[in-house]
N, C-alpha and C positions, 0 to 999 in steps of 0.2 A: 221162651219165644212162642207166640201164639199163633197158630198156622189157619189162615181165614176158611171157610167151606160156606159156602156161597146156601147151604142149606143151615144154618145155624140157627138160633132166634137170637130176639134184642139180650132176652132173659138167659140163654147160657152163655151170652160173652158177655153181659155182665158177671155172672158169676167166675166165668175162667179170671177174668180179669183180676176181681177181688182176691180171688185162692192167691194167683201169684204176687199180690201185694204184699209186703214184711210191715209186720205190726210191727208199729213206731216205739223204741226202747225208751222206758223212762228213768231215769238217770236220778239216782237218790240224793237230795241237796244234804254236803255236808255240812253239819254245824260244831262248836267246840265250847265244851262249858267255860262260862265268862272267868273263874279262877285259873283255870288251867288256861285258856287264848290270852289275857294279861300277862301272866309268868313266862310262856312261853317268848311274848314280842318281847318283851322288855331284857329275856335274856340273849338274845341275840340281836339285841342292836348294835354291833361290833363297828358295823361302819360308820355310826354316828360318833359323835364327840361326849366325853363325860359329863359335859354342861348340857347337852339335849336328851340324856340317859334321866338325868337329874330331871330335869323339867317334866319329862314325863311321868317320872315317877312322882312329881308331888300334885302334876295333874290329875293322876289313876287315886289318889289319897282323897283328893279333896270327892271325886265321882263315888267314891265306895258309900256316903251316906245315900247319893241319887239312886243307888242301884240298889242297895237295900228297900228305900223309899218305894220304888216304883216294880220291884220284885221280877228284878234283872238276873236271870240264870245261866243265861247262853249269849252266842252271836246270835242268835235268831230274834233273841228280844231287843236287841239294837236295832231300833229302826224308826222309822222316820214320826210312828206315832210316840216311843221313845223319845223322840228328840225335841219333839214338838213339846212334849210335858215338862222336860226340861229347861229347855228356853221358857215358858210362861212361870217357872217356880224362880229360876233365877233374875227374869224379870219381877216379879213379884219381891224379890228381897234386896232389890234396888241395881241390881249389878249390869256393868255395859255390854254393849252388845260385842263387844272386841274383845271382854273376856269370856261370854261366851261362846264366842269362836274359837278361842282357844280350847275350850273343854271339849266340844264338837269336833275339831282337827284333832284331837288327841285319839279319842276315840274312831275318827276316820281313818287314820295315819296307822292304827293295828289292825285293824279288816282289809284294810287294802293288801299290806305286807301277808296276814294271814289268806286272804285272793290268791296272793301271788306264792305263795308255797305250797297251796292248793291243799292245805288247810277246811278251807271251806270254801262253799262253792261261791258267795256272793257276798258283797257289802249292801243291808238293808237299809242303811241311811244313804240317801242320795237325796235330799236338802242341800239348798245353795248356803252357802257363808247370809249372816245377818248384815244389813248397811249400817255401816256408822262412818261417823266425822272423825279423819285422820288425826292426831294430834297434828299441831306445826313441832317442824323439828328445831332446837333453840341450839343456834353456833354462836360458839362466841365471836366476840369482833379482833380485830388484828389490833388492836387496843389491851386488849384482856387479854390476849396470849401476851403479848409482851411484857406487862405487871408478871406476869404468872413466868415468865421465863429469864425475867431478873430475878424473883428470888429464886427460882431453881438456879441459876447460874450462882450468885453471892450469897446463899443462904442454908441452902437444903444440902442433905448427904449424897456421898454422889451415886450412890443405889437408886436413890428417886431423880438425880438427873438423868440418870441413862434410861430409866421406865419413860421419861418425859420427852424425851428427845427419840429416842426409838417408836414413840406414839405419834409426833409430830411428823416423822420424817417416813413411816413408812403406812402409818394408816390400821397398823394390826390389831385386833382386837386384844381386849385386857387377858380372856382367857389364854389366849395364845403367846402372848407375852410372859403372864404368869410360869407357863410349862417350856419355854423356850428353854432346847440343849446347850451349850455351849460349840455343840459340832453345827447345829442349823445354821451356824453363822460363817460366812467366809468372808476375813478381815481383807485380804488380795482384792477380793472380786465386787467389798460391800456390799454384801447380799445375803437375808435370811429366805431362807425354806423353812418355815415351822412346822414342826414336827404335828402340832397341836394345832387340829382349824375346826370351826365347829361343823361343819360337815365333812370334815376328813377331808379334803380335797384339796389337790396339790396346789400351792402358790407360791408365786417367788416375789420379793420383793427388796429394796436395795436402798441404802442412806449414804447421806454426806458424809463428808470429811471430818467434821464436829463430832457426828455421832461415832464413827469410828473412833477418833481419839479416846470418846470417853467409853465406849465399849473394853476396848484394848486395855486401860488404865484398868477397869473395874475389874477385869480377866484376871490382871498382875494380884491386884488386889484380895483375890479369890482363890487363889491357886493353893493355899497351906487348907482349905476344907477338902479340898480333892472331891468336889461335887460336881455332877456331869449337866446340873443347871444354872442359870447363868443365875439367876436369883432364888437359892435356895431358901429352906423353910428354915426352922432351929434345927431340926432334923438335915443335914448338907443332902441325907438321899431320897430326899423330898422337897417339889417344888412351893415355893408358897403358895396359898389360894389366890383366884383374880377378886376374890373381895378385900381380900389386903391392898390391892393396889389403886380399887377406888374409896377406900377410907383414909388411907394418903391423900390422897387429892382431893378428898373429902375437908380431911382438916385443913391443909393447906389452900382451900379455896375459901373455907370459911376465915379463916383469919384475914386473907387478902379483901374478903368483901364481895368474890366475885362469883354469885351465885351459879355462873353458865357454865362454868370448867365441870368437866367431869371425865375420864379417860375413852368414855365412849363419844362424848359430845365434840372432843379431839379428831378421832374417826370421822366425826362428820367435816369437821371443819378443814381436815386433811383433803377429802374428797372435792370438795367445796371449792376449796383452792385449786387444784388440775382445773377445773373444769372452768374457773374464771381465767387461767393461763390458756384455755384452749388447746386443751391434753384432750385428744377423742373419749367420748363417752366411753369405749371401747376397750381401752388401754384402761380405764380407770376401774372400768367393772372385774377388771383380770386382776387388780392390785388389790382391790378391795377383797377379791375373795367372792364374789358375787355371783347365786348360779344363774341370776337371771339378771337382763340389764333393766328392767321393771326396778328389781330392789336398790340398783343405784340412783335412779333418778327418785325414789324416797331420799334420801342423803343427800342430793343437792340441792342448795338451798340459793335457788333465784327470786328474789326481791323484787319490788317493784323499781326499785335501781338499777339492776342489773337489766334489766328488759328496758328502760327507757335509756341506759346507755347506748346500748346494740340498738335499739332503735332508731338514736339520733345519730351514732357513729357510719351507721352504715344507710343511711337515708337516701334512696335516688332519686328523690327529688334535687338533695343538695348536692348530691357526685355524681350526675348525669351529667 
């Protein structure tokens, strides 16, 4: 506290003043060599799903020639003049800008995590994502499910009816499907909880009566493997991979002719459907599993039909 005396000068209450000022602490930026911050994120993504462990790790594969390339040592050399080198080499060797972003989220997505475990003090890339043209997403028509849901009905094994009917009726991804327990299901109540979502995140979701029957049957059917997954590997105590389940539907789309089926374009078509019945955006983005309603309305797929329906259906010009 500085006590005024009316005899002082300008020049020693400057100085008292200075004395009792605290020199400002400079606080050492942490950084983490780039072998060691890799191994480390990659082995604690526990909360993530085996399919987004997997992505990253074949992201961090294909980066290891960039970083050599451009004599990447640390998090500190991640950064925006990094990144910028990177996007002009990848441009240069033809590649889009959406896969680009993927390399760049990959490497954002471990600085921030390493941020937040305090790790290190900052992420030096903070570059916005590149613009590019969305794909359209391709659903098939209520035409092409049904070709496709006669032969699953009179044709196919009934392992792959119940993959087809469980994808129709509840919308879940292949992976999640793939690893489904035979406890995530409750035949009383029609309803799974999978165990498996790709961001870990709880969802519940519920099927007809068809499906149940042919769940129920396939259980019967199962029951002398004493496997605790409803569609085990050759292994009973191992699920199959979700690439089996789109190369099923692979073959049997190609033989039918109908290039759009695919188990994920299901998904879409699933979502597709709520939303032309007039299911809230809301309830759909919970079923889907969605952490953001942004990623649902990617998945819906309104046509210029669909809006010149609702347009003329609901017209107050003509119901005024």
């Amino acid at each position: 506290i500085l006590i005024m005396n009316e005899n002082i000068t300008t020049k020693d209450l400057l100085n008292l003043i200075l004395e009792n000022q605290e020199t400002p602490k400079t606080t050492e930026s942490k950084e983490m060599e780039l072998e060691q911050a890799i191994s480390y994120f990659l082995a604690n993504q526990i909360k993530n799903s085996d399919d987004t462990l997997k992505y990253y790790k074949i992201e961090f594969n294909c980066l290891k020639t960039y970083f050599k390339m451009f004599d990447i040592r640390s998090t500190k050399d991640l950064n925006n003049d990094f990144a910028l080198k990177l996007i002009n080499t990848k441009k240069a060797e033809g590649v889009k800008n959406c896969t680009i972003n993927k390399m760049l989220g990959t490497i954002k997505a471990m600085l921030n995590y390493l941020v937040k475990e305090n790790l290190i003090t900052e992420s030096h890339i903070t570059m916005q994502k590149l613009k590019y043209k969305e794909a359209k997403l391709i659903i098939p028509t209520p035409e092409e499910i049904l070709r496709f849901k006669k032969y699953m009905d009179n044709q196919a094994p009934l392992e792959y009816r119940v993959m087809f009917y469980i994808l129709i009726d509840t919308g879940l991804r292949r992976s999640s499907i793939a690893n489904l327990l035979i406890t995530d299901i409750n035949l009383d109540e029609q309803s799974i909880i999978p165990s498996h979502t790709k961001e870990n995140n709880k969802i519940k979701v519920y099927f007809g009566n068809k499906t149940k029957s042919l769940i129920t049957e396939f259980i019967m059917l199962k029951k002398g493997l004493k496997s605790k997954f409803l569609f085990p590997s050759k292994s009973p105590q191992k699920p199959i991979e979700a690439t089996t389940i789109t190369k099923i539907f692979i073959g049997i789309r190609n033989e039918l002719g109908i290039p759009s089926i695919s188990p994920h374009r299901l998904r879409h078509y699933f979502g597709t459907n709520l939303i032309r019945n007039n299911v809230n955006p809301e309830v759909v983005r919970k079923l889907l599993g969605h952490s953001s309603i942004y990623m649902t309305q990617r998945y819906i797929n309104l046509n210029d039909n669909d809006l010149k329906s609702a347009s003329i259906n609901y017209s107050l010009a003509d119901n005024l």
